[in-house]
mmCIF file of the protein (N, C-alpha, C, O) and its ligand, coordinates in Angstrom:
data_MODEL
# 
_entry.id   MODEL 
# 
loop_
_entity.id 
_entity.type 
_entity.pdbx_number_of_molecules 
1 polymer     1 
2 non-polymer 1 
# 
_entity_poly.entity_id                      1 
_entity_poly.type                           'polypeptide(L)' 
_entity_poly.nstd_linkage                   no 
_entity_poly.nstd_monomer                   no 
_entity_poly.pdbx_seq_one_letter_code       
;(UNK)(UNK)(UNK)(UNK)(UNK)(UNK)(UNK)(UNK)(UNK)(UNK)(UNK)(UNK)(UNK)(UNK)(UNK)(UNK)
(UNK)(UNK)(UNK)(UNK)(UNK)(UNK)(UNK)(UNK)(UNK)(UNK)(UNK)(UNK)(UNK)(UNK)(UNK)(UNK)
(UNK)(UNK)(UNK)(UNK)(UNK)(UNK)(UNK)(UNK)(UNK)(UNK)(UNK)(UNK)(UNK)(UNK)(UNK)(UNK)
(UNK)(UNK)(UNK)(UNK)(UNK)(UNK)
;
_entity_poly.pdbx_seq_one_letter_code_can   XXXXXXXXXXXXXXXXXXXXXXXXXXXXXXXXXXXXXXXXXXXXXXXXXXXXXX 
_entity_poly.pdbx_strand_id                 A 
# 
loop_
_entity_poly_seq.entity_id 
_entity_poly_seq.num 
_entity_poly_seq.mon_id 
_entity_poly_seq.hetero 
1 1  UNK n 
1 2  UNK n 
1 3  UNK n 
1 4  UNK n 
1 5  UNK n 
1 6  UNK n 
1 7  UNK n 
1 8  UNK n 
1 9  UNK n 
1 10 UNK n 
1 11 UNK n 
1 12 UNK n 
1 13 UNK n 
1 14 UNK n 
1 15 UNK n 
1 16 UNK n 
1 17 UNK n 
1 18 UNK n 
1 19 UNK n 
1 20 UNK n 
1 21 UNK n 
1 22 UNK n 
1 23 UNK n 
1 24 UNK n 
1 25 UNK n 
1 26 UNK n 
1 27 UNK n 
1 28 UNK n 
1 29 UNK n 
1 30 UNK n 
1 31 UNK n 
1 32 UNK n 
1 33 UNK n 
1 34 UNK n 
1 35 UNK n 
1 36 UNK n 
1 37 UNK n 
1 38 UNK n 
1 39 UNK n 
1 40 UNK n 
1 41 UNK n 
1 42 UNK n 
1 43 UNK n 
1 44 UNK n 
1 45 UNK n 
1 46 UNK n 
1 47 UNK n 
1 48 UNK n 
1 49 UNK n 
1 50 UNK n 
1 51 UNK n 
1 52 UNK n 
1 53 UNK n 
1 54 UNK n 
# 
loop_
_struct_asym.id 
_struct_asym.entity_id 
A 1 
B 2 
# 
loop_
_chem_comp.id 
_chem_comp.type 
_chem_comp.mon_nstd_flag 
UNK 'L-peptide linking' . 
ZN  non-polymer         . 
# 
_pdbx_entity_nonpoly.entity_id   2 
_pdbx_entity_nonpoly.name        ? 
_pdbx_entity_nonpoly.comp_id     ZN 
# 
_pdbx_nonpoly_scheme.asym_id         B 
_pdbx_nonpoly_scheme.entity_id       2 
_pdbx_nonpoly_scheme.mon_id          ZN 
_pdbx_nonpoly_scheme.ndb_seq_num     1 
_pdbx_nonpoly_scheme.pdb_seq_num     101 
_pdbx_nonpoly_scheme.auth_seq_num    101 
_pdbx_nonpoly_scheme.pdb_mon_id      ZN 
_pdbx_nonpoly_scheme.auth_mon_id     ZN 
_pdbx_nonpoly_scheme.pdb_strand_id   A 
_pdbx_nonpoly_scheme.pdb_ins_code    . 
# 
loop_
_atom_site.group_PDB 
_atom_site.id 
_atom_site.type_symbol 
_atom_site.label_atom_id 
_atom_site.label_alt_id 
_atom_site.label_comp_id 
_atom_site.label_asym_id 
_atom_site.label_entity_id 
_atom_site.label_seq_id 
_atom_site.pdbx_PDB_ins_code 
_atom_site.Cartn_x 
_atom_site.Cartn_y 
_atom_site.Cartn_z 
_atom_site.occupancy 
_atom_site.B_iso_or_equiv 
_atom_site.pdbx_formal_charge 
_atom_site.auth_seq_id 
_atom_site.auth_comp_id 
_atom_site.auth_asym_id 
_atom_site.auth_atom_id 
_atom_site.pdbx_PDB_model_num 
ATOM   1   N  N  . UNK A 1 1  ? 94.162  82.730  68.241 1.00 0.00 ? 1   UNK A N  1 
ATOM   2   C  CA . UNK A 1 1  ? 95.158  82.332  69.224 1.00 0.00 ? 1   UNK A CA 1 
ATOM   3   C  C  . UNK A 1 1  ? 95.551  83.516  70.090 1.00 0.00 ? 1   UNK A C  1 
ATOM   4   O  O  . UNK A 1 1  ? 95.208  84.626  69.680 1.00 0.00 ? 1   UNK A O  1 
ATOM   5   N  N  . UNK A 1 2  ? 96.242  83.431  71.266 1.00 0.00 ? 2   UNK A N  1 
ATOM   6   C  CA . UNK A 1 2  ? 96.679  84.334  72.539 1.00 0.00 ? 2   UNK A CA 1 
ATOM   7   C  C  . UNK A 1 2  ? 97.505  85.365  71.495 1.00 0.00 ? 2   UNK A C  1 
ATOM   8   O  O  . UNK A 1 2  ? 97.647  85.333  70.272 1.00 0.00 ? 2   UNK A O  1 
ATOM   9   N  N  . UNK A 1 3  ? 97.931  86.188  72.411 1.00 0.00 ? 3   UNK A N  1 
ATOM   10  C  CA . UNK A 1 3  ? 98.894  86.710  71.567 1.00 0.00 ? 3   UNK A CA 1 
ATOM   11  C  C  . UNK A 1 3  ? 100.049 86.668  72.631 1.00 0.00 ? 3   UNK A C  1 
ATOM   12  O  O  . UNK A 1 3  ? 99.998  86.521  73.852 1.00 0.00 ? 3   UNK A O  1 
ATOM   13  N  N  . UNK A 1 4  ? 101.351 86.884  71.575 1.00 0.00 ? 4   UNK A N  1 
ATOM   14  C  CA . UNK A 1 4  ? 102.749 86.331  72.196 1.00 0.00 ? 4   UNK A CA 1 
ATOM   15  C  C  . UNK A 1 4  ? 103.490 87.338  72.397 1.00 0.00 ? 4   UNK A C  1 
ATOM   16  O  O  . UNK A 1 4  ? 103.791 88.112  71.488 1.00 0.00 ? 4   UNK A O  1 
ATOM   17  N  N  . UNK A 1 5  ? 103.826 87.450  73.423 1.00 0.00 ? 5   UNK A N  1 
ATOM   18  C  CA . UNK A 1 5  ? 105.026 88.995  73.636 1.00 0.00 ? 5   UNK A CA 1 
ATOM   19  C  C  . UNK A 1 5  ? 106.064 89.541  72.179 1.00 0.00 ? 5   UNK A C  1 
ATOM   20  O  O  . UNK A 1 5  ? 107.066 89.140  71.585 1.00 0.00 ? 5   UNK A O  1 
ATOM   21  N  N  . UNK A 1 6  ? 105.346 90.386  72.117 1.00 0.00 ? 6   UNK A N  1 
ATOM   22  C  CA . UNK A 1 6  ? 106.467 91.325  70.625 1.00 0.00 ? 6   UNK A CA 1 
ATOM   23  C  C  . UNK A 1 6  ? 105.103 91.922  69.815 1.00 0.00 ? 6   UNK A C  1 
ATOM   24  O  O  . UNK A 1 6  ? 104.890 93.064  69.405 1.00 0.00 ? 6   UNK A O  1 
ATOM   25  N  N  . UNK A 1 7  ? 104.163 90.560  69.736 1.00 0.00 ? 7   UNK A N  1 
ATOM   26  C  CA . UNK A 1 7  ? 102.884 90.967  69.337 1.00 0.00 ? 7   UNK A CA 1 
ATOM   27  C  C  . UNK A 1 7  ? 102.347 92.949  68.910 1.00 0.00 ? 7   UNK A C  1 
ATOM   28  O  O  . UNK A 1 7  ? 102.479 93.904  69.675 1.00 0.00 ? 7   UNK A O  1 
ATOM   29  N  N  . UNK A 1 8  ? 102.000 92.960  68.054 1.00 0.00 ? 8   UNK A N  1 
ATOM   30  C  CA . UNK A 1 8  ? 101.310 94.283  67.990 1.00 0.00 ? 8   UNK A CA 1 
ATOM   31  C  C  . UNK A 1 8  ? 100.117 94.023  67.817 1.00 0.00 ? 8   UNK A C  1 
ATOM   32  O  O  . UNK A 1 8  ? 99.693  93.174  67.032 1.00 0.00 ? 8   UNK A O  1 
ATOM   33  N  N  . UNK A 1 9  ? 99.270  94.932  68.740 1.00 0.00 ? 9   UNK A N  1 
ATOM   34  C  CA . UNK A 1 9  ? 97.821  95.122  68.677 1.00 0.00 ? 9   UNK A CA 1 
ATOM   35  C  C  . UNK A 1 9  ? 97.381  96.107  68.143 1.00 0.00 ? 9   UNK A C  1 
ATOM   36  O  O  . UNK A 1 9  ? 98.052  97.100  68.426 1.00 0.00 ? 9   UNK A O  1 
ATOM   37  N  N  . UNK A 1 10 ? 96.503  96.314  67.454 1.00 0.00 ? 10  UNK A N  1 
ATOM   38  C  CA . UNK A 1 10 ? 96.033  97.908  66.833 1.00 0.00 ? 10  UNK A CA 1 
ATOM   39  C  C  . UNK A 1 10 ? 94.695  98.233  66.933 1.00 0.00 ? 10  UNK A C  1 
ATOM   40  O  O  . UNK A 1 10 ? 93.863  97.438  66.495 1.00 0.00 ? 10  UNK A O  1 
ATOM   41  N  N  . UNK A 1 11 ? 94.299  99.444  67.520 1.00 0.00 ? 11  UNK A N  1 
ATOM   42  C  CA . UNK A 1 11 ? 92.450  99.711  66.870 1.00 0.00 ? 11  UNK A CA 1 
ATOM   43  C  C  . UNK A 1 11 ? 92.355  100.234 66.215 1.00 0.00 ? 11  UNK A C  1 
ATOM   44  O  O  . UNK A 1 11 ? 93.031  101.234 65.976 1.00 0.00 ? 11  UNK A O  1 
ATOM   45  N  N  . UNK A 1 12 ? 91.322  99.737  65.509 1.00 0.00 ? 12  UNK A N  1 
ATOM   46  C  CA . UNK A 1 12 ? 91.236  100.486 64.172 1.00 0.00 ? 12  UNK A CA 1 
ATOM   47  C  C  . UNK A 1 12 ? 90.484  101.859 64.516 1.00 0.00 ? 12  UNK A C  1 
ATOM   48  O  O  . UNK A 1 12 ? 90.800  102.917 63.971 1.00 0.00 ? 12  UNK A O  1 
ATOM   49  N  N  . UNK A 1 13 ? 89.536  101.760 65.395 1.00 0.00 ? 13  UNK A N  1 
ATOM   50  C  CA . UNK A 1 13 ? 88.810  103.041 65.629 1.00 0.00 ? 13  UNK A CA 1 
ATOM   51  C  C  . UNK A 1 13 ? 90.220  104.178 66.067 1.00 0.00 ? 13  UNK A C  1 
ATOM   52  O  O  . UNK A 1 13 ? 90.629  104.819 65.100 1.00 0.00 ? 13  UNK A O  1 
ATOM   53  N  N  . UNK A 1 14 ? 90.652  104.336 66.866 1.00 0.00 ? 14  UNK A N  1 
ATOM   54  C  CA . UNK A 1 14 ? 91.876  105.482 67.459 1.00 0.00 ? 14  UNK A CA 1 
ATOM   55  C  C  . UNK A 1 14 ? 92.735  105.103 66.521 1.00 0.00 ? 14  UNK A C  1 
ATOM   56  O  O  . UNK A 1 14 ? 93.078  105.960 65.706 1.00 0.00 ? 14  UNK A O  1 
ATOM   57  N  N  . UNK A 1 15 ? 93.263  103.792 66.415 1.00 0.00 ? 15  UNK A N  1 
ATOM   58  C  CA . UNK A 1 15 ? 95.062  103.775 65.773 1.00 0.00 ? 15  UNK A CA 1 
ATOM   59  C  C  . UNK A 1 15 ? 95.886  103.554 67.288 1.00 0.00 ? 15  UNK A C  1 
ATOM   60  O  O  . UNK A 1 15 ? 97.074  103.230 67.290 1.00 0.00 ? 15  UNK A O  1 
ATOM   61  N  N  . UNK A 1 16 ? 95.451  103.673 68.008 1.00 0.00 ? 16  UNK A N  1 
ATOM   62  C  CA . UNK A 1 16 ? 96.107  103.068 68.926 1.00 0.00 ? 16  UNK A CA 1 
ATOM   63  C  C  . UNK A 1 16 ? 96.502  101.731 69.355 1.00 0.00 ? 16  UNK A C  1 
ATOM   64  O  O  . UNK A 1 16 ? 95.642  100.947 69.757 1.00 0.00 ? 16  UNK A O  1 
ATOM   65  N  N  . UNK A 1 17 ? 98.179  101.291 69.283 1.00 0.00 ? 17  UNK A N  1 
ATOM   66  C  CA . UNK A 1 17 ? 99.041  100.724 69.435 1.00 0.00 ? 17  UNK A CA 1 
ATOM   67  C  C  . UNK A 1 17 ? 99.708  100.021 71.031 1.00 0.00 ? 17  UNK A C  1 
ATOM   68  O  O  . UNK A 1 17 ? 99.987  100.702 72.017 1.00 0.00 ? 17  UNK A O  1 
ATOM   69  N  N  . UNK A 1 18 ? 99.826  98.749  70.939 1.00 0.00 ? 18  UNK A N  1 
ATOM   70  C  CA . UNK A 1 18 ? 99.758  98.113  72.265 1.00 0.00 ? 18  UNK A CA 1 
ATOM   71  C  C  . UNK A 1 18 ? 101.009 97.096  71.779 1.00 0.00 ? 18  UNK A C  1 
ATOM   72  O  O  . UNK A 1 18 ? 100.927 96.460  70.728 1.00 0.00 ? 18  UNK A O  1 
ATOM   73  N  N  . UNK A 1 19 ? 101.685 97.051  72.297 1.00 0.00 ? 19  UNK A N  1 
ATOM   74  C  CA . UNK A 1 19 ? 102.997 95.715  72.073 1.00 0.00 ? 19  UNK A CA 1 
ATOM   75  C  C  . UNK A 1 19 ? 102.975 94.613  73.400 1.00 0.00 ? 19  UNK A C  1 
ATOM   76  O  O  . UNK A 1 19 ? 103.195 94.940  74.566 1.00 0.00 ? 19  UNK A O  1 
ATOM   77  N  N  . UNK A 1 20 ? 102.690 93.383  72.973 1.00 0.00 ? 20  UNK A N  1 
ATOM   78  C  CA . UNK A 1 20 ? 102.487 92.497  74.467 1.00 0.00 ? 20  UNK A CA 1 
ATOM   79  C  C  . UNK A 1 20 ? 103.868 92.650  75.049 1.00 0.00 ? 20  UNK A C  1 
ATOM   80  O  O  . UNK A 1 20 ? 104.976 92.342  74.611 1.00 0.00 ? 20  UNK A O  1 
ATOM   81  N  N  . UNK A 1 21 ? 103.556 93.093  75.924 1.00 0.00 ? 21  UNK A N  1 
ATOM   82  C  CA . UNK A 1 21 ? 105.341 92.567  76.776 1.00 0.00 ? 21  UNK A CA 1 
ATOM   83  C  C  . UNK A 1 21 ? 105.182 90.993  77.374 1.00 0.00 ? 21  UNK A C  1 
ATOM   84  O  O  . UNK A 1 21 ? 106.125 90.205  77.291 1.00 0.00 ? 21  UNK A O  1 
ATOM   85  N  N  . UNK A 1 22 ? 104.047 90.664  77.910 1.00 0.00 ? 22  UNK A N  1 
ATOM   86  C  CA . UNK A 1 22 ? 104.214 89.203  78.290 1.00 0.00 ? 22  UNK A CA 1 
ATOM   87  C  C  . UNK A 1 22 ? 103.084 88.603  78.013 1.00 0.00 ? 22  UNK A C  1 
ATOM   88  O  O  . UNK A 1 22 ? 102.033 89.244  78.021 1.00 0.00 ? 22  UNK A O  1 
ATOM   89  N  N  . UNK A 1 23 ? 103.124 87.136  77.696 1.00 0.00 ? 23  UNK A N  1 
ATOM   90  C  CA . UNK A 1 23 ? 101.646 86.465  77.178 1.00 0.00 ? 23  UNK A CA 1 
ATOM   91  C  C  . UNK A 1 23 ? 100.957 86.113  78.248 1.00 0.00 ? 23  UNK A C  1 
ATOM   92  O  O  . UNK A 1 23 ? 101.241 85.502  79.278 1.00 0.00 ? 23  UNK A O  1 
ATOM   93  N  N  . UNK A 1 24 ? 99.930  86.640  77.795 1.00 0.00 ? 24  UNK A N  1 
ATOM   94  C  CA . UNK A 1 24 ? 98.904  85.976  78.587 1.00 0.00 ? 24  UNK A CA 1 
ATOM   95  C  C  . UNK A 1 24 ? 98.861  84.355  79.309 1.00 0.00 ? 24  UNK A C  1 
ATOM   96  O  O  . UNK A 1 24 ? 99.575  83.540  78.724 1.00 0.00 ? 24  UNK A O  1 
ATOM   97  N  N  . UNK A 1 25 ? 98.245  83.943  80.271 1.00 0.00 ? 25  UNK A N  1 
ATOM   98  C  CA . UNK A 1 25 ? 98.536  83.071  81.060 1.00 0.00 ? 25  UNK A CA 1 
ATOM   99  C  C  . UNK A 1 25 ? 97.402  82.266  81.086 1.00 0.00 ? 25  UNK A C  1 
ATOM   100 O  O  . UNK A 1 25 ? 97.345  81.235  81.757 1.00 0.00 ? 25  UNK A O  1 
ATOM   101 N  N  . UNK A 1 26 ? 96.342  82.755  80.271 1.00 0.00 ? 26  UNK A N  1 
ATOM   102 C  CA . UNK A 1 26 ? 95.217  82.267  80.674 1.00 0.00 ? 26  UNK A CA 1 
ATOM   103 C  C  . UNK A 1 26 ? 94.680  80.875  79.620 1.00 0.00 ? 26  UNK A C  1 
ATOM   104 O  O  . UNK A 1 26 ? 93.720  80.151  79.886 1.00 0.00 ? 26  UNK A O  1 
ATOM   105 N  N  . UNK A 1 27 ? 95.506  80.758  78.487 1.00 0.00 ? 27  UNK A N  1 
ATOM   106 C  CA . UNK A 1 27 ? 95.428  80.037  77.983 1.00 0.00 ? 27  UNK A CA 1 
ATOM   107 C  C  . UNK A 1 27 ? 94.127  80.220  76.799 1.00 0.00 ? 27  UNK A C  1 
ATOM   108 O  O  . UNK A 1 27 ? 93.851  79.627  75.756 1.00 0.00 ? 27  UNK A O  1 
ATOM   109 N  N  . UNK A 1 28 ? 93.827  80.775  77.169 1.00 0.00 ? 28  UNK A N  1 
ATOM   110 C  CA . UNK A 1 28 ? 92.303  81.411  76.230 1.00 0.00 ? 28  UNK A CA 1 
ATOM   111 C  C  . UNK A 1 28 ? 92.697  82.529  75.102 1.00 0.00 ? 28  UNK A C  1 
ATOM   112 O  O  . UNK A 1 28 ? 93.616  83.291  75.401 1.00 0.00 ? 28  UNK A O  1 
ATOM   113 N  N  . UNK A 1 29 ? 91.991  82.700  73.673 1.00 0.00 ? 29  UNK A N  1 
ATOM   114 C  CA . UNK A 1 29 ? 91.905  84.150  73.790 1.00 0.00 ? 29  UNK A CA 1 
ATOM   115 C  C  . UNK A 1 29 ? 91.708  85.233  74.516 1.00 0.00 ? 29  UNK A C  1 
ATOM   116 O  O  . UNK A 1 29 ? 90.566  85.495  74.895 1.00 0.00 ? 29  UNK A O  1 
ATOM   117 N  N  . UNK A 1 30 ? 92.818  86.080  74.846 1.00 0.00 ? 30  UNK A N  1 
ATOM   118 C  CA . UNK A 1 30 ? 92.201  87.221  75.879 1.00 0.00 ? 30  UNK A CA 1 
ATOM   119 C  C  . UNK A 1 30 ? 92.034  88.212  74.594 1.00 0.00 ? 30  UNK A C  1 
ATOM   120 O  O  . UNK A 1 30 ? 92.940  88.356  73.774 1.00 0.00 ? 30  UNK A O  1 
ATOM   121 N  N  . UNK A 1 31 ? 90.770  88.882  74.507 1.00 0.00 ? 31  UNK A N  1 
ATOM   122 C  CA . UNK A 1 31 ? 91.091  89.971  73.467 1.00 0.00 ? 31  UNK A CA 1 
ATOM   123 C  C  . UNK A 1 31 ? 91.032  91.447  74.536 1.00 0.00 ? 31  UNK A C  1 
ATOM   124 O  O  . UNK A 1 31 ? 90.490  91.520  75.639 1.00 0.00 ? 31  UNK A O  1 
ATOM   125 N  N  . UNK A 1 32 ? 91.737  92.478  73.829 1.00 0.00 ? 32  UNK A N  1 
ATOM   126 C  CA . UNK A 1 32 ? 92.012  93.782  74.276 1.00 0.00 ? 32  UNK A CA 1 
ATOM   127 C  C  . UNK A 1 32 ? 90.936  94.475  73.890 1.00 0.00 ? 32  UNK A C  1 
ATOM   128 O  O  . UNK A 1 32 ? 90.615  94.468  72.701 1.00 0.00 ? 32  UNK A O  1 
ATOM   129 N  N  . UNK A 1 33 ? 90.275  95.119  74.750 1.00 0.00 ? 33  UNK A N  1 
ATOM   130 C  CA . UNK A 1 33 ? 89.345  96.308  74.015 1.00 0.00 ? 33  UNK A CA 1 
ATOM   131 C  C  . UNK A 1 33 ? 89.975  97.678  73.767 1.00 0.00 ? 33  UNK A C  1 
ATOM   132 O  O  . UNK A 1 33 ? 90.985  98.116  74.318 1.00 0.00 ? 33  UNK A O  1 
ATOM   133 N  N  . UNK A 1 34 ? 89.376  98.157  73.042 1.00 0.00 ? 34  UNK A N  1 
ATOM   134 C  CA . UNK A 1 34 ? 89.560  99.592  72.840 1.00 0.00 ? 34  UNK A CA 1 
ATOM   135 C  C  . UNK A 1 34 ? 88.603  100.301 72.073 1.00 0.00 ? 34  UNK A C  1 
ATOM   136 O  O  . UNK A 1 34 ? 88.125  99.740  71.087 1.00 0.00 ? 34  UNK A O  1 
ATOM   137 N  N  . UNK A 1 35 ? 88.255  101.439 72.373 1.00 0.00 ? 35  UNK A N  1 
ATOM   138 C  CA . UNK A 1 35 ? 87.215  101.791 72.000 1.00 0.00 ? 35  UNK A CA 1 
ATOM   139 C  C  . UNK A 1 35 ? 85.797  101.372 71.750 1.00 0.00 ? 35  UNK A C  1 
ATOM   140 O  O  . UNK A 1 35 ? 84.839  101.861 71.151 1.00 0.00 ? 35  UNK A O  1 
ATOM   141 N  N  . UNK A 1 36 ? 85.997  100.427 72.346 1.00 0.00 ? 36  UNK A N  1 
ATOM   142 C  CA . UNK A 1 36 ? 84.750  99.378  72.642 1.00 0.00 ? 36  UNK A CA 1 
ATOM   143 C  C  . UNK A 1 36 ? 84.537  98.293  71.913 1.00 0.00 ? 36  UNK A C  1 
ATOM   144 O  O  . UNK A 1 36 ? 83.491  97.646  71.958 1.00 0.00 ? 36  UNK A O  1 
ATOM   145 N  N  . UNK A 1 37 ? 85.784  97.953  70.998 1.00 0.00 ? 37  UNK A N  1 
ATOM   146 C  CA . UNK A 1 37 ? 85.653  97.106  70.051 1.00 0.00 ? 37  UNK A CA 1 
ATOM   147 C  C  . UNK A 1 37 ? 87.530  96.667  70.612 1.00 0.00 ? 37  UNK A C  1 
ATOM   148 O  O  . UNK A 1 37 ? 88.439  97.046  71.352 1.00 0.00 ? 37  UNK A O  1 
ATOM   149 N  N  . UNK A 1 38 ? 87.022  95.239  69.237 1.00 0.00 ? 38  UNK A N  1 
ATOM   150 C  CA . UNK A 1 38 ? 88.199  94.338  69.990 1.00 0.00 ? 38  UNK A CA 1 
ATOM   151 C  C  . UNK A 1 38 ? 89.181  94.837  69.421 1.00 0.00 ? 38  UNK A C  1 
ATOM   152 O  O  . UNK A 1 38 ? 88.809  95.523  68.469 1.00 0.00 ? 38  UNK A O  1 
ATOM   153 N  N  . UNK A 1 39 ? 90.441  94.820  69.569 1.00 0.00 ? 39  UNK A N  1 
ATOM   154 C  CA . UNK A 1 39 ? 91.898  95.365  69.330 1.00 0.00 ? 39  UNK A CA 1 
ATOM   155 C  C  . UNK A 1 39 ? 92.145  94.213  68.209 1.00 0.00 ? 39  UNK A C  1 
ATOM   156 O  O  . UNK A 1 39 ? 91.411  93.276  68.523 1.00 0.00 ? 39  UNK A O  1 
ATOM   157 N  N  . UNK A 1 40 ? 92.894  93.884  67.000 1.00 0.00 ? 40  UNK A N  1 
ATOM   158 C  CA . UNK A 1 40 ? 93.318  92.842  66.310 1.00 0.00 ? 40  UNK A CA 1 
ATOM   159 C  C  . UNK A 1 40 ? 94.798  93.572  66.036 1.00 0.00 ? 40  UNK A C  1 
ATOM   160 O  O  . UNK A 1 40 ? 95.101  94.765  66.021 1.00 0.00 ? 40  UNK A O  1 
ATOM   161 N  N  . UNK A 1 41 ? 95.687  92.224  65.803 1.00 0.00 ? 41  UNK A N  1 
ATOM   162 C  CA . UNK A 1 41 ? 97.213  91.768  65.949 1.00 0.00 ? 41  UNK A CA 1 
ATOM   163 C  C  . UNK A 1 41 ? 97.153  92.499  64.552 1.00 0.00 ? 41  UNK A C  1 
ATOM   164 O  O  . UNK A 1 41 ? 96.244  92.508  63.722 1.00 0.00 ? 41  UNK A O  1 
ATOM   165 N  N  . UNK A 1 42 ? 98.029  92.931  64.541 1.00 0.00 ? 42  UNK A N  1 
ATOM   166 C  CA . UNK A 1 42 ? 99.074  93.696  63.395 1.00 0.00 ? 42  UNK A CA 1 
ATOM   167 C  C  . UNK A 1 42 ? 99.293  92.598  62.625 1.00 0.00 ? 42  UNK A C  1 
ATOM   168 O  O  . UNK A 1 42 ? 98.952  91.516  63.101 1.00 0.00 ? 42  UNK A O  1 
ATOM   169 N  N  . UNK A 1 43 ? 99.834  92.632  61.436 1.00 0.00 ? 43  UNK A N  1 
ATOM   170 C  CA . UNK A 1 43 ? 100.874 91.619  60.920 1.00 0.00 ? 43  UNK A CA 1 
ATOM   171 C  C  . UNK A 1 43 ? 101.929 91.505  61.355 1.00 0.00 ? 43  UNK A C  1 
ATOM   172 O  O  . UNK A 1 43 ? 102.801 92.373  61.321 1.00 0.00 ? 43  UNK A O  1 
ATOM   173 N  N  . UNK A 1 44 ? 102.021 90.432  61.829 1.00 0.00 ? 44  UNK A N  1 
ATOM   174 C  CA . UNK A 1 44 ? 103.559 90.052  62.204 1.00 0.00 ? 44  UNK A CA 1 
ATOM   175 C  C  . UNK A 1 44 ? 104.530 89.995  61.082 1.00 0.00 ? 44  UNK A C  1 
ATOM   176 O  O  . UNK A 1 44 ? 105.726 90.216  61.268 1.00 0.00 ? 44  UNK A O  1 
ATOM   177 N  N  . UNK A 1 45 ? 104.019 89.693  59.885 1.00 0.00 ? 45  UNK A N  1 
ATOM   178 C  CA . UNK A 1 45 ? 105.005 90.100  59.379 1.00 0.00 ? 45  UNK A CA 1 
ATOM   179 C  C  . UNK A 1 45 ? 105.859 91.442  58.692 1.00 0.00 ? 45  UNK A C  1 
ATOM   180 O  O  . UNK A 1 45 ? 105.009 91.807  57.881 1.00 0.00 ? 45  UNK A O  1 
ATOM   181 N  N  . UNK A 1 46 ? 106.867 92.276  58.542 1.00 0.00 ? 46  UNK A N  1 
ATOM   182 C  CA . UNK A 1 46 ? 107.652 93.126  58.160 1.00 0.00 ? 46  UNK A CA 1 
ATOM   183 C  C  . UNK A 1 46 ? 107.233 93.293  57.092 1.00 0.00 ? 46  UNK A C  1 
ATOM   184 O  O  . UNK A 1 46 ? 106.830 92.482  56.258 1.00 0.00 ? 46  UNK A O  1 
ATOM   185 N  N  . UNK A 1 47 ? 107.368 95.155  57.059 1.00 0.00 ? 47  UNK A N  1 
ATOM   186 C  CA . UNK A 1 47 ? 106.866 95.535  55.657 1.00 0.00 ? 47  UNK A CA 1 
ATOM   187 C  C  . UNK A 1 47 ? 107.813 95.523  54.498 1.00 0.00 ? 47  UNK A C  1 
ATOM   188 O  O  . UNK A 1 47 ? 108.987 95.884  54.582 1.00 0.00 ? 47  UNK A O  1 
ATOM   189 N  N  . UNK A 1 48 ? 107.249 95.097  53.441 1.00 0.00 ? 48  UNK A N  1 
ATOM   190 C  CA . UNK A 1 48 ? 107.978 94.595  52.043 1.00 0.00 ? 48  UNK A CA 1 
ATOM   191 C  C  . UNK A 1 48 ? 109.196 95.751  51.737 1.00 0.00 ? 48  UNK A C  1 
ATOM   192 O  O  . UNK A 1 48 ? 109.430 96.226  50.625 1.00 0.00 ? 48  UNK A O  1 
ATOM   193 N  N  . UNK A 1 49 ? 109.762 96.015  52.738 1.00 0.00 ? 49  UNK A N  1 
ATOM   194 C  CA . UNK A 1 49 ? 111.038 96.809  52.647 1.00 0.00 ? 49  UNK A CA 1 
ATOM   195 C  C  . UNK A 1 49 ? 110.295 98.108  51.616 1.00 0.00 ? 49  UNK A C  1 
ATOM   196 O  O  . UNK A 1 49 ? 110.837 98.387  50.547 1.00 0.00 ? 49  UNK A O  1 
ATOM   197 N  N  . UNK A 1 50 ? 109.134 98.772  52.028 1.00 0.00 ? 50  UNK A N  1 
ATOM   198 C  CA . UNK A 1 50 ? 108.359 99.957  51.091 1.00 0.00 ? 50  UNK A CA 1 
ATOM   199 C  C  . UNK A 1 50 ? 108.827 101.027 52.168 1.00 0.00 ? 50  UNK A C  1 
ATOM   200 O  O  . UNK A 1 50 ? 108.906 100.671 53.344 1.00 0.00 ? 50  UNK A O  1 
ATOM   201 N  N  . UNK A 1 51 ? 109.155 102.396 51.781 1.00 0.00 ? 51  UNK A N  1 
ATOM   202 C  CA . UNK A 1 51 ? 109.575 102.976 52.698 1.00 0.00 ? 51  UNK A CA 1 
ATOM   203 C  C  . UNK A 1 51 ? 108.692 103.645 53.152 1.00 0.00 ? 51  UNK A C  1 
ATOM   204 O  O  . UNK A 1 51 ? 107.637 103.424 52.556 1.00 0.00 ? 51  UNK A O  1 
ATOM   205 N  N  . UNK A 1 52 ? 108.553 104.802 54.400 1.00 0.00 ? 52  UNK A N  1 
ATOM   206 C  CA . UNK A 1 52 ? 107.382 105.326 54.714 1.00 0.00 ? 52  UNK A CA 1 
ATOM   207 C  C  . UNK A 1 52 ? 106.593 105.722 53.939 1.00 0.00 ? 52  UNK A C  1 
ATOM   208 O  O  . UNK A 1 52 ? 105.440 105.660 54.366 1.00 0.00 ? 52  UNK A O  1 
ATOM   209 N  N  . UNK A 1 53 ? 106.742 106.271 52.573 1.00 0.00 ? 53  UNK A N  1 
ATOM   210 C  CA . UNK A 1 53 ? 105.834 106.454 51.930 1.00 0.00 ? 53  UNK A CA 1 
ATOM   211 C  C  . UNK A 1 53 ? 104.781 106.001 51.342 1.00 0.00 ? 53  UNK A C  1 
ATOM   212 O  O  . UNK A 1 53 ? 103.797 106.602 50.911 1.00 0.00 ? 53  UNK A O  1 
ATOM   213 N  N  . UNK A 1 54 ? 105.181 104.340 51.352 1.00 0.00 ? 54  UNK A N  1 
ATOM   214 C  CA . UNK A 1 54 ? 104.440 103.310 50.919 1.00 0.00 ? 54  UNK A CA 1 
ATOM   215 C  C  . UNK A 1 54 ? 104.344 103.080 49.889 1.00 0.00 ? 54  UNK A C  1 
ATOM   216 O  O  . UNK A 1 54 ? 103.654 102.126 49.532 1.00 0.00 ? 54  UNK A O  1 
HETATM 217 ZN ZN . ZN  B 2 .  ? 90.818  102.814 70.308 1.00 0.00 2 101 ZN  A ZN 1 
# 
């Protein structure tokens, strides 16, 4: 599915981090590249209250 503004994107190659500010319009998957590969959504959900250390 699209992704929805708040969204986090991540690559795994860099670690570089993308937050949608607005959804896409196109009605399609748009996927993000980066590093030449596709970007995939973070978990939306919140981490199990583990602190940075993990
Ligand atoms: Zn990258």
């Amino acid at each position: 599915m699209g992704s929805k503004p708040g969204d986090v994107l991540v690559c795994s190659e860099c670690g570089l981090e993308v937050v949608v500010a607005k959804a896409c319009g196109c009605g399609d998957d748009c996927v993000i590249m980066c590093c030449e590969k596709p970007m995939k959504k973070k978990s939306g959900d919140k981490p199990r209250g583990s602190c940075c250390c993990g």
